[in-house]
C-alpha positions in Angstrom: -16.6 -9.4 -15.7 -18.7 -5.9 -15.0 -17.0 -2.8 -12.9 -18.6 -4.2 -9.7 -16.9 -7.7 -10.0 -13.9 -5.9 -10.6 -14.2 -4.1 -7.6 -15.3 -6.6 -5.4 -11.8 -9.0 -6.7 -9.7 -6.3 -6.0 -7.6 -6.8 -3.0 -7.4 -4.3 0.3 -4.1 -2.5 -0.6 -2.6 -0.1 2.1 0.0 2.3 1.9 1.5 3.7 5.0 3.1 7.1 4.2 5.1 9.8 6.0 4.0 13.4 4.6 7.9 14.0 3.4 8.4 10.5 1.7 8.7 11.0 -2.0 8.4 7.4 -2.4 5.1 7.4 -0.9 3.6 9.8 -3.1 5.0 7.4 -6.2 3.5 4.9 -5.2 0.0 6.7 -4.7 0.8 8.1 -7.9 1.2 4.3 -9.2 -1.7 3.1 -7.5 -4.0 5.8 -8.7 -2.5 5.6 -12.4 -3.5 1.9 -12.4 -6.8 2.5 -11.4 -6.7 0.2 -7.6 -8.1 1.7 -5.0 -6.2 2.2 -1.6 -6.1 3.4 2.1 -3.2 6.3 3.2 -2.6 5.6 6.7 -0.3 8.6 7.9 2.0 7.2 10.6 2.9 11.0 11.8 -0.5 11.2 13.1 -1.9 7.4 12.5 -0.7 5.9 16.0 -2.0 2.3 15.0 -0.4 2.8 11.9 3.0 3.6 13.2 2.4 0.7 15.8 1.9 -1.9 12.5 5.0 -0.4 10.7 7.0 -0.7 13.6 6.0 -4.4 14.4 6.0 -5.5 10.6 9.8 -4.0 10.2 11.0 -2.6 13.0 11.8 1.0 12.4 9.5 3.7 11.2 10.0 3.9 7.4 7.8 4.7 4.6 6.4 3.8 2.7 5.4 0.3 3.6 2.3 -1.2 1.6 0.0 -4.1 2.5 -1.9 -5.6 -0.6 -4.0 -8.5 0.7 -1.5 -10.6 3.4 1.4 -9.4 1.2 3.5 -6.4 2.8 6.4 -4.5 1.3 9.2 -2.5 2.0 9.2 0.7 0.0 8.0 1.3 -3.4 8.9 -1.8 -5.5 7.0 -1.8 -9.0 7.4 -5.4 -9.7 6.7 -6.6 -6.1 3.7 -4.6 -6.4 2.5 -6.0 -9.5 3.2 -9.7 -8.4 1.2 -8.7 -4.8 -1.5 -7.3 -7.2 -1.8 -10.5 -9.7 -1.6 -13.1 -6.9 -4.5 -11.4 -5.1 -6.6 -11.2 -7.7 
């Protein structure tokens, strides 16, 4: 498989942050480390973003993370690898 297969494979990951969540900037950290690609939505100043958070768990917490259909609750390595490997 070339770099552009690769790319095209990998799954739409999300990760909706809050500037102040430690977590958030782990999992970025994570992400980026691991070479996949994702979208920050701030939901201090990302309306629609806050509007998905609060619909997908009802409160305003971060970080949640969307990989493909799959969304979790906070930074959680090995539900982020299984997300990862079943979108793939």
């Amino acid at each position: 498989m070339n770099k552009d297969e690769s790319i095209k494979t990998q799954p739409k990951v999300t990760v909706f942050s809050s500037p102040t969540c430690g977590f958030c900037h782990m999992a970025m950290d994570y992400f980026d480390d691991k070479g996949v690609k994702y979208t920050e939505r701030d939901i201090t100043v990302d309306e629609d973003g806050l509007h998905f958070v609060l619909d997908k768990v009802g409160q305003a917490v971060t970080p949640i993370i969307t990989i493909g259909e799959t969304v979790i609750v906070g930074f959680d390595r090995p539900k982020i690898d299984e997300a990862l490997a079943a979108a793939k």
